[in-house]
C-alpha positions as protocol buffer text, in pm:
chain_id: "A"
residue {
  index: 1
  type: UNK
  ca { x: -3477 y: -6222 z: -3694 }
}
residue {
  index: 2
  type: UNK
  ca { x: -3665 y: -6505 z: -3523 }
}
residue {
  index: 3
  type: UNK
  ca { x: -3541 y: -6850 z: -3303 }
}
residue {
  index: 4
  type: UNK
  ca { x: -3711 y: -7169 z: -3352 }
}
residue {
  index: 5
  type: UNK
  ca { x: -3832 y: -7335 z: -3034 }
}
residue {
  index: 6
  type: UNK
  ca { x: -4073 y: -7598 z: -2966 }
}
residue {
  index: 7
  type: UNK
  ca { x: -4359 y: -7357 z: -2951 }
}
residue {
  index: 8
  type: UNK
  ca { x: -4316 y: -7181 z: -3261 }
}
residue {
  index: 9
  type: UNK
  ca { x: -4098 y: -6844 z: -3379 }
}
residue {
  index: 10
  type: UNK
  ca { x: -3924 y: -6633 z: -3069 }
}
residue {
  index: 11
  type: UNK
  ca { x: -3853 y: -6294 z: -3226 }
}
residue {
  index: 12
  type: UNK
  ca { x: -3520 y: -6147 z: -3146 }
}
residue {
  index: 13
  type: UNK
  ca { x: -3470 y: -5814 z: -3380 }
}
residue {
  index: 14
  type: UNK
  ca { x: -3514 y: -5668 z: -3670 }
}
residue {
  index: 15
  type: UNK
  ca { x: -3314 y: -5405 z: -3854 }
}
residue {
  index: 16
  type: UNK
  ca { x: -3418 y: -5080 z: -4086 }
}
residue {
  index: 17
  type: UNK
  ca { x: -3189 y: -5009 z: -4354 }
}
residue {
  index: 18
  type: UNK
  ca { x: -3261 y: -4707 z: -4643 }
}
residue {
  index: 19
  type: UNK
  ca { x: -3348 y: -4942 z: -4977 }
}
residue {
  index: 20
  type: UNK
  ca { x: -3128 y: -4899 z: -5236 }
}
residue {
  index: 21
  type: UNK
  ca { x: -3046 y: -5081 z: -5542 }
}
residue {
  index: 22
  type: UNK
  ca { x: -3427 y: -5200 z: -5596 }
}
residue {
  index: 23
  type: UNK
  ca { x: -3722 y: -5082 z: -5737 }
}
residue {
  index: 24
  type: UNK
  ca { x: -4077 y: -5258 z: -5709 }
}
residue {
  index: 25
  type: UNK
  ca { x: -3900 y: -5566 z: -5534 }
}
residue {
  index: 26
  type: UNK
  ca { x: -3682 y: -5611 z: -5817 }
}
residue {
  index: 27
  type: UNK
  ca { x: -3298 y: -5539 z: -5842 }
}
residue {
  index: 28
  type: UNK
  ca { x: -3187 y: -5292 z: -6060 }
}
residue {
  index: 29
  type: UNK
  ca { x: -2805 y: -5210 z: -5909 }
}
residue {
  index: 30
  type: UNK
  ca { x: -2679 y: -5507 z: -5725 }
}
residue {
  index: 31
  type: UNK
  ca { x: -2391 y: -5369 z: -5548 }
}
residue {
  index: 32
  type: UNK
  ca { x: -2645 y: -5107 z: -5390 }
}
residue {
  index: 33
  type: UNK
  ca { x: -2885 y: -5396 z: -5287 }
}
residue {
  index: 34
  type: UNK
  ca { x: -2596 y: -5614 z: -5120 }
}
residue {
  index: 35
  type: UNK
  ca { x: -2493 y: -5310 z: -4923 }
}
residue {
  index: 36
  type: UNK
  ca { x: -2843 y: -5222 z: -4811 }
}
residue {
  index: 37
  type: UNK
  ca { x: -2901 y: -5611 z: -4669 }
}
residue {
  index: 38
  type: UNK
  ca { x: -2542 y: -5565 z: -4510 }
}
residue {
  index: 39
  type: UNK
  ca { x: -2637 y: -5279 z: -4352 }
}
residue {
  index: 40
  type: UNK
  ca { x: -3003 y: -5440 z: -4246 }
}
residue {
  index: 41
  type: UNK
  ca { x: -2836 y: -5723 z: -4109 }
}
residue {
  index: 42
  type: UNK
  ca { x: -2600 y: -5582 z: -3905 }
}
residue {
  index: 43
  type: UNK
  ca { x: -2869 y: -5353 z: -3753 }
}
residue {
  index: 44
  type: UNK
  ca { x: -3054 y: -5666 z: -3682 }
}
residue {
  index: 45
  type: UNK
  ca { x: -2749 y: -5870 z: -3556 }
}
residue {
  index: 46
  type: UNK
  ca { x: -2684 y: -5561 z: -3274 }
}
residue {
  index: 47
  type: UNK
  ca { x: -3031 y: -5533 z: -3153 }
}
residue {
  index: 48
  type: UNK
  ca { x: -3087 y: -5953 z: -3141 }
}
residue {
  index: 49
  type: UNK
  ca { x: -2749 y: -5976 z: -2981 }
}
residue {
  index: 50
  type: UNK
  ca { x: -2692 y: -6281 z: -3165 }
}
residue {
  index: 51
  type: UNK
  ca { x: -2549 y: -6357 z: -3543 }
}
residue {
  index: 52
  type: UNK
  ca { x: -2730 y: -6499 z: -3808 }
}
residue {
  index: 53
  type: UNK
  ca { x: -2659 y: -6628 z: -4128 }
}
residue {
  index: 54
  type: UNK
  ca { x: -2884 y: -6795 z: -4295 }
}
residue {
  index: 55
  type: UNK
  ca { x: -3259 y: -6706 z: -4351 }
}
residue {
  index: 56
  type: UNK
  ca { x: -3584 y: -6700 z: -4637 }
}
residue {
  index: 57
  type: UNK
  ca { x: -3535 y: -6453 z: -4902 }
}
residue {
  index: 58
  type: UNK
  ca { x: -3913 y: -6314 z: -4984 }
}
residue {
  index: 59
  type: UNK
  ca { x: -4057 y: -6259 z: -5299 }
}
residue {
  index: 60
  type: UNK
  ca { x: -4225 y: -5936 z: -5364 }
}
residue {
  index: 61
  type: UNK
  ca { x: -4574 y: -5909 z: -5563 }
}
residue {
  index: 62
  type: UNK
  ca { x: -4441 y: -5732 z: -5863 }
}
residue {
  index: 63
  type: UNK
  ca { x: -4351 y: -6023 z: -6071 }
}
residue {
  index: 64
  type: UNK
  ca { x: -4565 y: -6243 z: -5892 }
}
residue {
  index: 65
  type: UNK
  ca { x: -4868 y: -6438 z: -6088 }
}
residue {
  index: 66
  type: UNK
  ca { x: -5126 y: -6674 z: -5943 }
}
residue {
  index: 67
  type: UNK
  ca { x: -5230 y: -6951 z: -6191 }
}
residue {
  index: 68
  type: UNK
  ca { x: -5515 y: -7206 z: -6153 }
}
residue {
  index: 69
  type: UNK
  ca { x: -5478 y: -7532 z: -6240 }
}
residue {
  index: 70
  type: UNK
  ca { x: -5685 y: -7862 z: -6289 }
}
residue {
  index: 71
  type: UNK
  ca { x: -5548 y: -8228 z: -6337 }
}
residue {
  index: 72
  type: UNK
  ca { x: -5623 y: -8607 z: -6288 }
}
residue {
  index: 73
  type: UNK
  ca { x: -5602 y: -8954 z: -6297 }
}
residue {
  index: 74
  type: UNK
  ca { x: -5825 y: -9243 z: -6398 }
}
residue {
  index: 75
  type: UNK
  ca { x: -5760 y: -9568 z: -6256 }
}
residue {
  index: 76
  type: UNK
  ca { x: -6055 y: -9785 z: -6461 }
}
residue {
  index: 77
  type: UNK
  ca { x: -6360 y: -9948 z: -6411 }
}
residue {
  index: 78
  type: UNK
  ca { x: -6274 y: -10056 z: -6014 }
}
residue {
  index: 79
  type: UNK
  ca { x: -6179 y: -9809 z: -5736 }
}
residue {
  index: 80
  type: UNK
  ca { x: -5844 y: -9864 z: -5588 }
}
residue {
  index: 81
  type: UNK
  ca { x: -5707 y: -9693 z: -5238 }
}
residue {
  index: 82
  type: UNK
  ca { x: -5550 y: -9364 z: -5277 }
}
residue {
  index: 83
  type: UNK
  ca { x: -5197 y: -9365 z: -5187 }
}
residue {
  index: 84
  type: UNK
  ca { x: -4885 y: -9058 z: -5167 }
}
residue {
  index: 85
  type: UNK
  ca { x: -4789 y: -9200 z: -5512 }
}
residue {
  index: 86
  type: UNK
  ca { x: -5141 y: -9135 z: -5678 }
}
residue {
  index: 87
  type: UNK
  ca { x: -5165 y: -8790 z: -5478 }
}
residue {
  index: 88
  type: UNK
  ca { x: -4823 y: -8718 z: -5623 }
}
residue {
  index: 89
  type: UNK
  ca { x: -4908 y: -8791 z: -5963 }
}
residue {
  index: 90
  type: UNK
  ca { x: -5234 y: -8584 z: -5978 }
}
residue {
  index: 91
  type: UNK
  ca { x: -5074 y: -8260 z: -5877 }
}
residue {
  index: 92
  type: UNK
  ca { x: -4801 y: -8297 z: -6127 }
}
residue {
  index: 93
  type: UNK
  ca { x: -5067 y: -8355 z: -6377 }
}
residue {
  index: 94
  type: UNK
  ca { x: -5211 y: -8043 z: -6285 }
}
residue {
  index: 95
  type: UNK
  ca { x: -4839 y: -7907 z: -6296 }
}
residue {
  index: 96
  type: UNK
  ca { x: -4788 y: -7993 z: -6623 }
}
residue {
  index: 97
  type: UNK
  ca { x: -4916 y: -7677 z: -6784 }
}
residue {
  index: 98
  type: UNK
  ca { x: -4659 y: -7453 z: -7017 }
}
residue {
  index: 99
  type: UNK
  ca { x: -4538 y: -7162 z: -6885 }
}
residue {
  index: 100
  type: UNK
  ca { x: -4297 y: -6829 z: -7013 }
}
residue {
  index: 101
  type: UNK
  ca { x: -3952 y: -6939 z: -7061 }
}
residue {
  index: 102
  type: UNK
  ca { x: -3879 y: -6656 z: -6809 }
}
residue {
  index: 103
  type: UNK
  ca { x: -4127 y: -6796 z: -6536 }
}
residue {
  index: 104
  type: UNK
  ca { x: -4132 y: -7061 z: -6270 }
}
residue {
  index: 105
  type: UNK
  ca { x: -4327 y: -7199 z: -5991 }
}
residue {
  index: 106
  type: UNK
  ca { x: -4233 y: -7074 z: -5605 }
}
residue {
  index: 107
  type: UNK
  ca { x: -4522 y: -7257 z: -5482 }
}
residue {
  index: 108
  type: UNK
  ca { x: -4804 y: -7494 z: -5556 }
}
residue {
  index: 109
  type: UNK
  ca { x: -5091 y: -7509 z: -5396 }
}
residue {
  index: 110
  type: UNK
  ca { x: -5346 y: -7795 z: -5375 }
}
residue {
  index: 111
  type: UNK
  ca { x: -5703 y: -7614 z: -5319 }
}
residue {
  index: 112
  type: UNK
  ca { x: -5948 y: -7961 z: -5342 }
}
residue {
  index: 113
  type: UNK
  ca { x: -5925 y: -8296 z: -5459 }
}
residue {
  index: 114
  type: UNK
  ca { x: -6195 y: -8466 z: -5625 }
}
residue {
  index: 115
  type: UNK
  ca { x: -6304 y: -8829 z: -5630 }
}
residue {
  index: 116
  type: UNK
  ca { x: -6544 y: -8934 z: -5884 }
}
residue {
  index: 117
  type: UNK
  ca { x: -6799 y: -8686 z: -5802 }
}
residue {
  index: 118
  type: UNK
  ca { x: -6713 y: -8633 z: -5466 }
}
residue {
  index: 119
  type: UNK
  ca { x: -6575 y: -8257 z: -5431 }
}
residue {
  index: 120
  type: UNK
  ca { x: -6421 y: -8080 z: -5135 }
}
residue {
  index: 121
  type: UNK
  ca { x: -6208 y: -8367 z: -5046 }
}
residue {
  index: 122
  type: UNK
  ca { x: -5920 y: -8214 z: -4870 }
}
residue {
  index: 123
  type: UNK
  ca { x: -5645 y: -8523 z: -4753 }
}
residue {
  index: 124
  type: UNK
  ca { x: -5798 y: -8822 z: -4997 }
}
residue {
  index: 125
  type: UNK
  ca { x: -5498 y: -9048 z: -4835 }
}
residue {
  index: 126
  type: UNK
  ca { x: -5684 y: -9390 z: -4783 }
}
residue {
  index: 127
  type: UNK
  ca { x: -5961 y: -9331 z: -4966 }
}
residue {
  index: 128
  type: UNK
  ca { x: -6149 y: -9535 z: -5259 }
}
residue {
  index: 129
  type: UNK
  ca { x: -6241 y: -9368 z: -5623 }
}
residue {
  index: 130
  type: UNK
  ca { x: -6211 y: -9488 z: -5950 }
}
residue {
  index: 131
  type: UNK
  ca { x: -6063 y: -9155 z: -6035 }
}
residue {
  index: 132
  type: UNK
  ca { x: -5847 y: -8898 z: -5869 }
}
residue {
  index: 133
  type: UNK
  ca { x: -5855 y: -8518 z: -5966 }
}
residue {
  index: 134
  type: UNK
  ca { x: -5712 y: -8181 z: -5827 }
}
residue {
  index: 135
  type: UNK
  ca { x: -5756 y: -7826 z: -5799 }
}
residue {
  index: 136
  type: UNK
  ca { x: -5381 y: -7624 z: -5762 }
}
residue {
  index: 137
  type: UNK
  ca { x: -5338 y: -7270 z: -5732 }
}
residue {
  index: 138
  type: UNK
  ca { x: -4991 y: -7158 z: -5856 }
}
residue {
  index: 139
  type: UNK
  ca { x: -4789 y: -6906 z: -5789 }
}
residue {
  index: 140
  type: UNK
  ca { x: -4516 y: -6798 z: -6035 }
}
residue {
  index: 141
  type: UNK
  ca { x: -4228 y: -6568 z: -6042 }
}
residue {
  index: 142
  type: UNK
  ca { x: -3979 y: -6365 z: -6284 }
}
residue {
  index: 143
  type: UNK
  ca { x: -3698 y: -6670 z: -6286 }
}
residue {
  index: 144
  type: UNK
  ca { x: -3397 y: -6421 z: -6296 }
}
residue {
  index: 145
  type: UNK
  ca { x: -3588 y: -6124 z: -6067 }
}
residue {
  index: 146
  type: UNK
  ca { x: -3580 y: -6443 z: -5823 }
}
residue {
  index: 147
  type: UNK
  ca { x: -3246 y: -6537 z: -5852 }
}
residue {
  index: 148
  type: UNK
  ca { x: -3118 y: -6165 z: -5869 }
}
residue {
  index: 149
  type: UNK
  ca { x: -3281 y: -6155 z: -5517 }
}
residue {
  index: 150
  type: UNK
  ca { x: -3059 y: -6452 z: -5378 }
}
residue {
  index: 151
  type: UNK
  ca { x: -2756 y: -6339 z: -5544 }
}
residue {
  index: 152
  type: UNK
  ca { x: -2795 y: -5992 z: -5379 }
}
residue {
  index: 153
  type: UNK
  ca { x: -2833 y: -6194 z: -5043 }
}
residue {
  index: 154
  type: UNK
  ca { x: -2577 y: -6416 z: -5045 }
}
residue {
  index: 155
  type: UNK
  ca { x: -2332 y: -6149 z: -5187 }
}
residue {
  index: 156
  type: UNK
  ca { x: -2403 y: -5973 z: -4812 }
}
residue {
  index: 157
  type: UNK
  ca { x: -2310 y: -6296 z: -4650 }
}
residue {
  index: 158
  type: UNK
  ca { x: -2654 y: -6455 z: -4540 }
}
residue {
  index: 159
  type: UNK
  ca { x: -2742 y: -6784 z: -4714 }
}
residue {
  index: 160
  type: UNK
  ca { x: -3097 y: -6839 z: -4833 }
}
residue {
  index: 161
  type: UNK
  ca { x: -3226 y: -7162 z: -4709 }
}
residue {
  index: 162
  type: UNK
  ca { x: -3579 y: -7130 z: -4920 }
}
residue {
  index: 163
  type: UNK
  ca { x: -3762 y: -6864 z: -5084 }
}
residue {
  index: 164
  type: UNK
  ca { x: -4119 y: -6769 z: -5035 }
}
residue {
  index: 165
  type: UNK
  ca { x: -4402 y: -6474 z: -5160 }
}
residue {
  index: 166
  type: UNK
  ca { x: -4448 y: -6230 z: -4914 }
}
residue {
  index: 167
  type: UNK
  ca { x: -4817 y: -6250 z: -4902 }
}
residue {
  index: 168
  type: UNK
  ca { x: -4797 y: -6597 z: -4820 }
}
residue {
  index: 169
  type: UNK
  ca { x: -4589 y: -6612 z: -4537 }
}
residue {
  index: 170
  type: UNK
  ca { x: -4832 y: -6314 z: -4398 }
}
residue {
  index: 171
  type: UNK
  ca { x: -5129 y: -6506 z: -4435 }
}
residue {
  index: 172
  type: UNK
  ca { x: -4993 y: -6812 z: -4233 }
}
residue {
  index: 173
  type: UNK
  ca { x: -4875 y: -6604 z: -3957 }
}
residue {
  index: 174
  type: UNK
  ca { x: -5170 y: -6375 z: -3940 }
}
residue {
  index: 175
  type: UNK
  ca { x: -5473 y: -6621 z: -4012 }
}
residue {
  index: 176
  type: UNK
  ca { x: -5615 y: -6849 z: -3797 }
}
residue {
  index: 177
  type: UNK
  ca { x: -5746 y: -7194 z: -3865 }
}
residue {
  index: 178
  type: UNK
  ca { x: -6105 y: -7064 z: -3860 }
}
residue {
  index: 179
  type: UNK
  ca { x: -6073 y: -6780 z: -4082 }
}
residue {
  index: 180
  type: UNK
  ca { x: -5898 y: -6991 z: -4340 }
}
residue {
  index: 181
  type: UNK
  ca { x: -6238 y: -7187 z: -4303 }
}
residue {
  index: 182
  type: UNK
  ca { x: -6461 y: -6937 z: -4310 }
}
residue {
  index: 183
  type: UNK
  ca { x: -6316 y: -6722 z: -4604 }
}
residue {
  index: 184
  type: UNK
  ca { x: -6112 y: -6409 z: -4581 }
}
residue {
  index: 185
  type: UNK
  ca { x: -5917 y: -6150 z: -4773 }
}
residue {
  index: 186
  type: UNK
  ca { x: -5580 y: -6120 z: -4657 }
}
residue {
  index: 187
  type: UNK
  ca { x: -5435 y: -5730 z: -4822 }
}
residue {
  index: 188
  type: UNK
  ca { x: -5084 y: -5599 z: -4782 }
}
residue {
  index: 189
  type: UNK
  ca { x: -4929 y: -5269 z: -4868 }
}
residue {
  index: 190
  type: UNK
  ca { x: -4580 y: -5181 z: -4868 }
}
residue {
  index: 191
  type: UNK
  ca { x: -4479 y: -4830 z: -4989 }
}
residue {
  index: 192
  type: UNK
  ca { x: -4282 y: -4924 z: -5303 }
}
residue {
  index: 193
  type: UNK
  ca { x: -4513 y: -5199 z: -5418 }
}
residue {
  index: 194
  type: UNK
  ca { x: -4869 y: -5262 z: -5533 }
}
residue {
  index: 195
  type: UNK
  ca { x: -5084 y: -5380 z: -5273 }
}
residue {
  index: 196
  type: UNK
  ca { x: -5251 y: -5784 z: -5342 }
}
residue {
  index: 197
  type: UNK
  ca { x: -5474 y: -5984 z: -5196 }
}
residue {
  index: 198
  type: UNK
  ca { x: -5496 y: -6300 z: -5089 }
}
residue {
  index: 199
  type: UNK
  ca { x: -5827 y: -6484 z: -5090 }
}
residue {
  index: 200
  type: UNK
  ca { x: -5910 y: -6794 z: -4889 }
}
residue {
  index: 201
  type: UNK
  ca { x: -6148 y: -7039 z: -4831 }
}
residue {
  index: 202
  type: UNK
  ca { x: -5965 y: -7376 z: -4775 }
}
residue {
  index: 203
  type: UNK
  ca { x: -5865 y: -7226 z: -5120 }
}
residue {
  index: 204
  type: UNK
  ca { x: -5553 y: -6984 z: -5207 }
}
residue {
  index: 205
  type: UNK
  ca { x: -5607 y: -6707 z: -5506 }
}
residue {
  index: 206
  type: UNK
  ca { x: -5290 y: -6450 z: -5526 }
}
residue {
  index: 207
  type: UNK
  ca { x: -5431 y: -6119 z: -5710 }
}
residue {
  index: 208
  type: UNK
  ca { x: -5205 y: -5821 z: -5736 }
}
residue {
  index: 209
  type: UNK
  ca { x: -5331 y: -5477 z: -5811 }
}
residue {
  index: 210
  type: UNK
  ca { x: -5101 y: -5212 z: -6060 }
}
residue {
  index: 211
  type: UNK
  ca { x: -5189 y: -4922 z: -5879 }
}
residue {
  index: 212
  type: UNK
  ca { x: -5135 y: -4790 z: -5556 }
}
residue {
  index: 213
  type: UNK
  ca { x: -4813 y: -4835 z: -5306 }
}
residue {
  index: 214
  type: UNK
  ca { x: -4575 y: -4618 z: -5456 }
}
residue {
  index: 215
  type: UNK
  ca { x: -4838 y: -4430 z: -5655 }
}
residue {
  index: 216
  type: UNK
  ca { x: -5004 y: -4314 z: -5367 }
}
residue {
  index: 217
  type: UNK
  ca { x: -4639 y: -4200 z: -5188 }
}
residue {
  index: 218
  type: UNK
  ca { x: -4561 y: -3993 z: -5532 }
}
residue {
  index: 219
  type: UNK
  ca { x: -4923 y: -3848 z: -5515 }
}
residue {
  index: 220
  type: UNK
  ca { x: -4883 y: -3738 z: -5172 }
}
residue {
  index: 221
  type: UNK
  ca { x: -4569 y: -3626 z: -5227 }
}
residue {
  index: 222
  type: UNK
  ca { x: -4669 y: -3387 z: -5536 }
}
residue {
  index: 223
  type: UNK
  ca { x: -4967 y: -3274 z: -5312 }
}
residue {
  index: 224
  type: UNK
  ca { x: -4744 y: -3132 z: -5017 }
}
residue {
  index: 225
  type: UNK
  ca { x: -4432 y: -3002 z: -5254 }
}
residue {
  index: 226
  type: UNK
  ca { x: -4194 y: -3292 z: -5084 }
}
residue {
  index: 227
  type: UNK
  ca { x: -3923 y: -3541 z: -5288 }
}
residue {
  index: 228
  type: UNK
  ca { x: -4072 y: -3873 z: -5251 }
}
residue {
  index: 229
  type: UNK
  ca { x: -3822 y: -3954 z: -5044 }
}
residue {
  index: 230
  type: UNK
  ca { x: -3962 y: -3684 z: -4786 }
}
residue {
  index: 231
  type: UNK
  ca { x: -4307 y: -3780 z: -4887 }
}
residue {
  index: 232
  type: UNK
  ca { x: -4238 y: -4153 z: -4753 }
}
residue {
  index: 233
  type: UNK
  ca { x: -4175 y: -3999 z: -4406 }
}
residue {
  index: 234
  type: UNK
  ca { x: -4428 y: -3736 z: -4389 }
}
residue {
  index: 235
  type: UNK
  ca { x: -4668 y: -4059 z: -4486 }
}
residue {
  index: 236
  type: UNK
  ca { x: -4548 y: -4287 z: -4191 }
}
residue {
  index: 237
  type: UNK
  ca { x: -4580 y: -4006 z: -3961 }
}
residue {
  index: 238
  type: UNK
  ca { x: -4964 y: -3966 z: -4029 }
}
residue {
  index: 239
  type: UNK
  ca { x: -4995 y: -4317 z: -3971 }
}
């Protein structure tokens, strides 16, 4: 649990609870989800010493895809000033491309704009070109893994305000300004999930890898005789 003040985030608590009702990020019992966020929540609530009740439901990497996207507009012969409306209408040209029935966008991402031939443009607002073009990344999710997720959250009394992939929110609290510039790769593990990778450069790429996280609990687990369960713990206490 965190506060917003006029600096940023004050963290107040977190709580542990055992995961049940979910495998990979995804819900497969909901009544055993709800009362493992209950449970989480509450834990949280006593060590904060304050009551919350609303918050951002996360979005694991298992049913997460990153998409790349190009789009534009052409405004003729003459150059005209770049306004929100002609930014708007760019990246929902790059949008526009057809997706799963099952799939939706969590979050678009503009990586460069492009006037004429000018590339690398990063805020165009103001600018002249006689055409406007953009480069999105996109990251999609399972449409009903998503809204299992918020169900099983709201069922254990906490609104979700917004939703947002994991990996996402980790890069813009653990990256600075100048790594972003530079170019870094941003990994994550958690034990029941596949670890990704998020590449940057002024530009986002989501890549998520089928192996590992779990696998390497139920290896470790075979190796020293253990549930996996037991394995978990014996792994955390190596760490």
């Amino acid at each position: 649990m965190a506060e917003i003040t006029d600096s940023g985030l004050r963290y107040r608590g977190h709580g542990v609870a055992e995961s049940r009702g979910s495998r990979k990020g995804v819900i497969v019992d909901l009544d055993k989800a709800v009362s493992s966020i209950q449970k989480a929540v509450e834990q949280a609530e006593d060590n904060s010493g304050s009551a919350h009740r609303t918050c951002f439901a996360g979005h694991s990497r298992a049913h997460a895809r990153g998409i790349n996207s190009h789009g534009g507009l052409s405004f003729g012969a003459r150059a005209r000033e770049i306004g929100r409306e002609e930014l708007r209408a760019a990246v929902e040209k790059a949008r526009a491309i057809p997706l799963p029935a099952d799939r939706e966008v969590l979050h678009l991402l503009p990586q460069e704009f492009i006037l004429d031939d000018q590339t690398g443009v990063h805020d165009p607002l103001g600018m002249m070109a006689a055409r406007l073009e953009v480069r999105v990344h996109m990251v999609t999710v399972a449409s009903s893994a998503m809204q299992n997720v918020i169900t099983a959250v709201n069922r254990a009394g906490v609104h979700v305000d917004d939703t947002v992939f994991e990996p996402l929110a980790c890069a813009d609290a653990a990256l600075r300004l100048d790594e972003r510039e530079l170019g870094v790769c941003l990994q994550t593990w958690a034990p029941a999930l596949p670890p990704d990778r998020i590449f940057t450069k002024a530009r986002w790429r989501t890549l998520v890898y089928s192996i590992g996280g779990d696998h390497s609990q139920a290896i470790f687990s075979v190796g020293a005789l253990h549930s996996r369960g037991r394995g978990g713990k014996d792994q955390a206490a190596l760490r």
